[in-house]
ZAMARGU-4260 file (C-alpha; in steps of 0.2 Angstrom, whole numbers, plus 5000, padded with zeros to 4 digits):
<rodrens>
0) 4922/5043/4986 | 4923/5057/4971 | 4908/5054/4961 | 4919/5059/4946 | 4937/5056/4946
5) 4948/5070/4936 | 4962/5057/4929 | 4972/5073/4924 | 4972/5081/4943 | 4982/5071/4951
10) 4991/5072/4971 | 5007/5067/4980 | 5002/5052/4994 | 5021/5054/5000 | 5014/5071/5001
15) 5000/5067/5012 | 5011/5058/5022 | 5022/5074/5026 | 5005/5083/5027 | 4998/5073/5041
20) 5013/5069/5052 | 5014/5088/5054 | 4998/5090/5059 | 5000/5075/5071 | 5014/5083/5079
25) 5005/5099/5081 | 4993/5088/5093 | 5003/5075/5101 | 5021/5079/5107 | 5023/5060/5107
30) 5025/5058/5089 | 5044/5058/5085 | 5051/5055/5065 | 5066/5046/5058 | 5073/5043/5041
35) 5087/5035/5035 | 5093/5049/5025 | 5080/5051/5010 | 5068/5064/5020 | 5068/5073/5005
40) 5059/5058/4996 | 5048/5050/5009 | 5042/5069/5014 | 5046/5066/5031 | 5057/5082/5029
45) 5041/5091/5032 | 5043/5087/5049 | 5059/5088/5050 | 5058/5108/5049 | 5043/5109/5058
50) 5049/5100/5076 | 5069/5099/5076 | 5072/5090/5091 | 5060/5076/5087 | 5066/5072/5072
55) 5082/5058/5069 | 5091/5056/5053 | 5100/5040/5058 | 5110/5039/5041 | 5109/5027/5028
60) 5110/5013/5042 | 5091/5006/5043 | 5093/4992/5055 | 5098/5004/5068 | 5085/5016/5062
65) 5073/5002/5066 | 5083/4997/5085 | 5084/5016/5089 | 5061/5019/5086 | 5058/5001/5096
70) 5069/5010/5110 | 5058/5026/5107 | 5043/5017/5107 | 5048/5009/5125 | 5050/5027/5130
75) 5029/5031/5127 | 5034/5039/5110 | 5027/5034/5094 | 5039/5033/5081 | 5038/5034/5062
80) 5052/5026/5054 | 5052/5029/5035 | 5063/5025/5020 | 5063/5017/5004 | 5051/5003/5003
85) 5066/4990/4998 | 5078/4996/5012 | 5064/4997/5026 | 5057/4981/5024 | 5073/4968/5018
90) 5088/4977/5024 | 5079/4977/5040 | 5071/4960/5042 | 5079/4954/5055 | 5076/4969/5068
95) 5058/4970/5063 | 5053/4954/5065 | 5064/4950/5082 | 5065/4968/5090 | 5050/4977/5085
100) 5035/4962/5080 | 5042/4949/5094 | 5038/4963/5108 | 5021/4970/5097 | 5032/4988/5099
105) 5023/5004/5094 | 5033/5008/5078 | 5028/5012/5063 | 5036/5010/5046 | 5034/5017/5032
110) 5039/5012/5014 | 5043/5024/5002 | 5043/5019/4983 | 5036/5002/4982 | 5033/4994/4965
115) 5038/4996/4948 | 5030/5015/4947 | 5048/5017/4955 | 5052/5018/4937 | 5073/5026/4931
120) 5078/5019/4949 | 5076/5001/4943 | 5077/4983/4950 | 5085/4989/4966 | 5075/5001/4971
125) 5060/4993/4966 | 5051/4985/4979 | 5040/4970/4974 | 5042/4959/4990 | 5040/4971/5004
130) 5021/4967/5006 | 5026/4948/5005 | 5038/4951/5020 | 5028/4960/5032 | 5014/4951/5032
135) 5020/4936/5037 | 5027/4943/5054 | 5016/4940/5068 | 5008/4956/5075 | 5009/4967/5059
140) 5000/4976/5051 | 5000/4979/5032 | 4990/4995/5023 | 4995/4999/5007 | 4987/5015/5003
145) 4981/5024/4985 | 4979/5040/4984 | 4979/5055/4994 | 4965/5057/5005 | 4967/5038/5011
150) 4987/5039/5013 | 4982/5054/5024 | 4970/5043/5037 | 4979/5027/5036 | 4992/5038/5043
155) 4980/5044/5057 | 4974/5028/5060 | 4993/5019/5064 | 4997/5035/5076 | 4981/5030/5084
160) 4983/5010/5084 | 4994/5002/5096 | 5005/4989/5090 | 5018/4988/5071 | 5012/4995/5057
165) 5018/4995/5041 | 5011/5008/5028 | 5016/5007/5010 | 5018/5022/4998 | 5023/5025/4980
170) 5033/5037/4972 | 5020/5043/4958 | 5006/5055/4960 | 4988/5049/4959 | 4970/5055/4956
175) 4960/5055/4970 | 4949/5043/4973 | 4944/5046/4990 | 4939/5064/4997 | 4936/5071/5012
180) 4918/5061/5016 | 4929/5045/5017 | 4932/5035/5031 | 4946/5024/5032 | 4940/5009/5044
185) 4954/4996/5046 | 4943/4983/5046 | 4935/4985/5030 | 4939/4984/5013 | 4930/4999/5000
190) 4916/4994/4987 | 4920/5007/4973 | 4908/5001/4959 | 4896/4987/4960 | 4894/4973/4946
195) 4890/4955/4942 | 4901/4946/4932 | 4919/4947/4940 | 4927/4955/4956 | 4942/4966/4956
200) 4953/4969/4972 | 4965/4981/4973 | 4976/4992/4983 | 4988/5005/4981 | 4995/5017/4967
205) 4987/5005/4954 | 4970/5007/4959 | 4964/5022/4947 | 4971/5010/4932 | 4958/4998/4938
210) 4944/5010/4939 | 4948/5010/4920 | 4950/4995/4915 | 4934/4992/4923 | 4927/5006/4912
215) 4935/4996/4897 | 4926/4980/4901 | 4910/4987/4902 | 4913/4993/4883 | 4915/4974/4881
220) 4898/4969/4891 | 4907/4965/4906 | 4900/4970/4921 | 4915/4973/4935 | 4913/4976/4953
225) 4929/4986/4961 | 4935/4983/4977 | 4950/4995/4986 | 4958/4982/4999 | 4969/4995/5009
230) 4973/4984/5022 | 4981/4968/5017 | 4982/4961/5033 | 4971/4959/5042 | 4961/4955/5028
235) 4942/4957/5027 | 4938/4942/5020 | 4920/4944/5025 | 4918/4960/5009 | 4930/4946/4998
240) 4919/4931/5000 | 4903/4944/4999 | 4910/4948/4982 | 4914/4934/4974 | 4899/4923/4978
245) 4889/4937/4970 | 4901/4936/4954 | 4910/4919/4953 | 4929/4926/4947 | 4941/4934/4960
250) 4954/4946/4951 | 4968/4953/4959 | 4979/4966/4954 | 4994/4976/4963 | 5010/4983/4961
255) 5019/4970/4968 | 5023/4952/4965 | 5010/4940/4962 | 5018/4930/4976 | 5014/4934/4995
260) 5005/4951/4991 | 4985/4955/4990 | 4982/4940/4978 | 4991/4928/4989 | 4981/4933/5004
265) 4962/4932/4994 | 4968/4915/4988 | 4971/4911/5006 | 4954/4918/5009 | 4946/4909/4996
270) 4953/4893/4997 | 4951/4891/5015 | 4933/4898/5016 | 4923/4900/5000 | 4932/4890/4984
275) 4931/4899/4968 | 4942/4907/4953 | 4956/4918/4957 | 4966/4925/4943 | 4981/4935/4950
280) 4988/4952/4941 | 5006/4960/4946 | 5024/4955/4943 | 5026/4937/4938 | 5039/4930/4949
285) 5053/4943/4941 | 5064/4960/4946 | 5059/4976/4939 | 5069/4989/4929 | 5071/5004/4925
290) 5060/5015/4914 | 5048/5026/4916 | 5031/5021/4927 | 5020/5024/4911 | 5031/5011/4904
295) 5033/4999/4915 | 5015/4999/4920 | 5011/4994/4900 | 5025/4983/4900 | 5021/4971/4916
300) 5002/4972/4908 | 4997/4983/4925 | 4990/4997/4913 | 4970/4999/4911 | 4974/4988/4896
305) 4983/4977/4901 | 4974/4971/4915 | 4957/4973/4904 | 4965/4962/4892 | 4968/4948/4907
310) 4953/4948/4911 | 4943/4946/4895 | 4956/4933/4889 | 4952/4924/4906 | 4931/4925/4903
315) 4932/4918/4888
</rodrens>
């Protein structure tokens, strides 16, 4: 991890995405790309004009998108299958869950565009579910990236792993976070900031929001610990238990709904294994709409304010 963070500097994960599958192809000739016509926005265009004749456009026709890589991957190829977020994951449940997750199949998916930060494209673009549904299929694995440098591993890592993946990215650009002295390990979540009086997990675009809002409790005598969870499933409820018993309150807060996401799997966690608080920060059971990311992060209270504000309400 930086030991500053410039909040003004900030990087394109959908561009390290385009970064790293390059550099994969460079190495191993096995790597083949599709999209389902938006290249251009998932980045996967990158490879596109770098290695032609391993790269399919299938059209805006997901489900075969997702039929045609579980073929590929039966071939020894390992196929990356990106689009939007909402049309990669619900559009496409049924192929995913029966074609691809039944036979543990060598795909992996990438979601462009999850969350609110989608902003003008609106409610159905917006993705809020996606994490919800993949994690509930058997054999699937859920990584939800948030900046750069760990977009950029996570990448590396599912080329690397054998079996479904499914790697969420926004549209915004981010401050970095992580550089290059990081090591994504899939097995472990990432201790940011150390504190005593409340536990924060996060993951994704929203994590540099936290990282202030933790900097805005501490104004108000409130000593946060941060936690960046990039792997929602498997979750590793050993650092979330470790956490909490040091602090006593669980907070979660993504881009996402509050229902099925990263706050639904630390309850999980919690309930089952160590019992304690859990206050849960997202999308409350509701669509988005459109605006701008700056906006709508204020207005679902998932701004540095915002969830500052939720949490200090809840300590009192």
């Amino acid at each position: 991890m930086r030991t500053e963070i410039d909040y003004n500097q900030k990087k394109s994960i959908r561009g390290a995405f385009g970064d790293e599958l390059v550099a994969l192809g460079e190495v191993n000739k096995d790597i083949v790309v599709l999209d389902a016509d938006l290249s251009c926005s998932t980045k996967s265009d990158m490879f596109a004009k770098k290695f032609p004749d391993r790269f399919f456009n299938t059209g805006i026709a997901e489900q075969n998108m997702i039929t045609t890589a579980v073929g590929l991957s039966l071939t020894g190829k390992i196929p990356f299958a990106s689009t939007f977020a909402m049309f990669a994951t619900s559009r496409t449940y049924d192929q995913i869950r029966n074609s691809l997750c039944y036979q543990h199949a060598n795909v992996k998916i990438i979601g462009a565009h999850g969350g609110v930060t989608v902003g003008e494209d609106g409610a159905s673009h917006q993705a809020l579910e996606d994490v919800s549904l993949m994690r509930s299929i058997p054999n699937m694995t859920v990584i939800v990236p948030a900046d750069y440098e760990q977009m950029r591993q996570a990448v590396r890592y599912a080329a690397d792993y054998k079996g479904p993946v499914y790697i969420r990215m926004s549209r915004i650009d981010v401050p970095s976070v992580f550089d290059s002295s990081y090591k994504f390990d899939a097995k472990s979540a990432v201790l940011l900031k150390k504190g005593k009086d409340v536990s924060i997990f996060s993951c994704g675009d929203i994590l540099t929001e936290v990282l202030k809002a933790a900097d805005i409790l501490k104004k108000n005598n409130i000593d946060a610990e941060v936690i960046n969870v990039p792997v929602i499933k498997p979750l590793d409820k050993k650092s979330v238990i470790k956490s909490v018993k040091n602090t006593g309150l669980a907070v979660s807060v993504e881009n996402h709904s509050v229902i099925g996401g990263l706050g639904s799997a630390i309850a999980e966690c919690l309930s089952e294994d160590f019992p304690a608080r859990l206050v849960r920060i997202g999308v409350n059971d509701t669509f988005g709409q459109s605006g701008t990311p700056k906006d709508l992060l204020k207005y679902y209270g998932l701004d540095a304010e915002g969830i500052a504000e939720k949490i200090l309400e809840k300590l009192k």
